[in-house]
N, C-alpha and C positions, 0 to 999 in steps of 0.2 A: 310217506310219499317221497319217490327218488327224484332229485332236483337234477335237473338233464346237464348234465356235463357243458354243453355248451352256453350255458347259462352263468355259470359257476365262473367259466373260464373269463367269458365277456367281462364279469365285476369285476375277477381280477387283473386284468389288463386295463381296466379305467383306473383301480386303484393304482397299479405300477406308477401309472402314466402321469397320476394326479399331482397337482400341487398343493392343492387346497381343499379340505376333508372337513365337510360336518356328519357328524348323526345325531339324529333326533331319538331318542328313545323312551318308550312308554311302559306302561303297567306288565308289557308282556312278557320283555326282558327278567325282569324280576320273578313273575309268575313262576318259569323256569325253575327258581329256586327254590318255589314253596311256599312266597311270599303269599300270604290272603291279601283277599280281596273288600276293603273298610267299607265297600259301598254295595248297594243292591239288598237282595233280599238275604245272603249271609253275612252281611255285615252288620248284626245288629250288636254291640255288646252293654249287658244286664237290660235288655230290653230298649236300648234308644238307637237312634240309626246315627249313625256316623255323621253324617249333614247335621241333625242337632245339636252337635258337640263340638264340631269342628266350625265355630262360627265367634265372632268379637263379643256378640252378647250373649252368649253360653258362658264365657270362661268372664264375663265382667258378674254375670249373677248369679254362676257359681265352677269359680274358678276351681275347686277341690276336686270336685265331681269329675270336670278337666280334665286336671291333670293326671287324678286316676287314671281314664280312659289313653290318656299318652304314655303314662308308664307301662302300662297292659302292651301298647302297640308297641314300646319299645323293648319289653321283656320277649315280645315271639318275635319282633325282628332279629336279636341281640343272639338266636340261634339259627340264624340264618347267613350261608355264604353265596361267596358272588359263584356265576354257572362260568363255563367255556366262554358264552356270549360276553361277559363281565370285562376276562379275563383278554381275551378276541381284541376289544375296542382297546383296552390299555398298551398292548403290544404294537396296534396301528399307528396310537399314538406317537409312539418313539420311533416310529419310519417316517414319520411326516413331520415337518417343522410347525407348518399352517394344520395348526388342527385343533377342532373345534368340538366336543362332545356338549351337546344340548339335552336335559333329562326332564320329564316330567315326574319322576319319582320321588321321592323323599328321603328312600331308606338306606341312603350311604353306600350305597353299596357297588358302583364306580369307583367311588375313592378307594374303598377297602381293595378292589381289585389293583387300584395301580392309577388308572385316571387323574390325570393332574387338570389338567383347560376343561374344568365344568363348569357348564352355565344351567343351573337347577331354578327352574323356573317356576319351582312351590316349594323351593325353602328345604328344610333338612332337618329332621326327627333328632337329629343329634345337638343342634343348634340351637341354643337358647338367645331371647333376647329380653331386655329391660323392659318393662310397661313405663317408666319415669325418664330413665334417662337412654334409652334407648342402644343401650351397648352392647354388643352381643358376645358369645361365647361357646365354646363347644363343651358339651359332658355327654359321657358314656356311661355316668353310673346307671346299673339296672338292679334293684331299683332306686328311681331319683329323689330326694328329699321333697316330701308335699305337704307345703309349698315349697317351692325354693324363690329363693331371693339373693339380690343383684348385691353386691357391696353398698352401693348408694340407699337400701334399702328397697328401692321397688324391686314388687313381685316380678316375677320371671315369667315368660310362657314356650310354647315351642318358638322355633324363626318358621314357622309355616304359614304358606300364605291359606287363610282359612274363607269359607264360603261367604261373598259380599262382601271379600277384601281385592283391590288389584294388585297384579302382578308388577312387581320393582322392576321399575321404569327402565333404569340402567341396565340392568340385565336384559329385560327384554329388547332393547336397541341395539344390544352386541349380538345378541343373536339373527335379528332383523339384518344384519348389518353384513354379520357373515353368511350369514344363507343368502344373499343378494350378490356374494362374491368368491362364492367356491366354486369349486370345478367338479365334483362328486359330493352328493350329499345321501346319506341311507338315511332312512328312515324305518325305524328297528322295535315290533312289536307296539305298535299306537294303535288306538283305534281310527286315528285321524277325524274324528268330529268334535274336538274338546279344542275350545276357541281359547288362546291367540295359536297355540300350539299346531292346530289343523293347519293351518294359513304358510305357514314353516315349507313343507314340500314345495306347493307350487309358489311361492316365492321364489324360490332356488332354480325352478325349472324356469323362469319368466331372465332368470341372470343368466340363462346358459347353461347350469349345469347339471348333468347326469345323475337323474335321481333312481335309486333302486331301492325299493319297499319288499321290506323281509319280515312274511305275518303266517301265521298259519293261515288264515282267512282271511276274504280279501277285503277291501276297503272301502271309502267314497273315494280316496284319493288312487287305488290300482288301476283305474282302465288312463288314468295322467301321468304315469311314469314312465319312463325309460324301460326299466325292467322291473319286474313284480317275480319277487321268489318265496314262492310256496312253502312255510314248514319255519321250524324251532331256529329260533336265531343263536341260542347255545351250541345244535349241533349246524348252522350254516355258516355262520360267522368265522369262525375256527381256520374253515378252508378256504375263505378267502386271505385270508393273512398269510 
């Protein structure tokens, strides 16, 4: 689908114009690059669904099993790179002083492009943290020692925030905080019904500022924005910068 020129044009003359830049970005982003999808009916691996696995009392009564299942996601992440879109937001970055990138993703893959001011609002596949003394750490080996363990001797687990766990407070309040105080905010590939995250868009628009949602399909949150542009945020992104 052709995104109407004057569409294109409008973003970017709010971007020019902007001081202060968030985006929000979701599963779709990623998708772009090949990333599967851990949930629904293809995500099941050796027969359990991902919601099984991904939860405090899975990995307390069997944490092996676990960690298998995160070394798997981190072995088909670990050949996967960031897309244009990736690439798009890290470039934005270093035009803007105030700038805020917000992810619901996991799989690093902001950072690998260049994004420095992430606020990852489920943690990061790469991130490990202590079950005893609670310290965290980054590894990239694929694949990871299972079990692995903390210098202090507790086990180790992903830093994910897993189902029936809440999202860190902190983080969510910087994000709450700047989307209450930008002046352009995109929101890039969500589906916009995944709560605290949905809440993110009209928050921004409630502060003032210019919200434009970039989905191939459209949303709860499309008939609320500013502007809604149809189609691949890898190849829309690009030309707004």
């Amino acid at each position: 689908m052709t995104v109407p020129e004057k569409d294109l044009e409008t973003a970017r003359e709010k971007v020019k114009s902007s001081r202060s830049v968030v985006v929000l970005s979701g599963a779709g982003i990623s998708s772009e690059s090949g990333v599967p999808t851990f949930r629904g009916s293809g995500g099941l691996w050796q027969g359990r669904r991902a919601e099984e696995l991904a939860t405090p009392e899975a990995f307390e009564s069997e944490p092996k099993l676990v960690w298998e299942f995160y070394d798997w996601r981190r072995s088909v992440l670990k050949e996967v790179k960031p897309n244009p879109g990736h690439f798009a937001l890290a470039e934005l970055e270093k035009l803007k002083k105030d700038f805020t990138l917000i992810t619901q993703n996991v799989d690093g893959l902001h950072e690998e492009a260049g994004s420095k001011n992430i606020l990852e609002l489920h943690g990061n596949i790469w991130h490990l943290k202590c079950t005893v003394c609670n310290a965290k750490s980054r590894n990239t080996d694929v694949p990871i020692s299972i079990l692995p363990y903390c210098e202090c001797g507790g086990l180790l687990r992903p830093d994910i925030v897993w189902f029936g766990e809440s999202l860190d407070e902190n983080i969510l309040n910087k994000a709450f905080s700047k989307c209450s105080s930008c002046d352009i905010m995109f929101v890039v590939g969500t589906s916009a019904v995944v709560q605290p995250a949905a809440s993110l868009g009209p928050l921004a628009k409630r502060g003032g500022a210019f919200v434009i949602e970039i989905n191939p399909e459209p949303t709860p949150l499309t008939d609320a924005v500013d502007l809604a542009i149809t189609g691949k945020s890898g190849e829309i992104l690009p030309q707004l910068i």
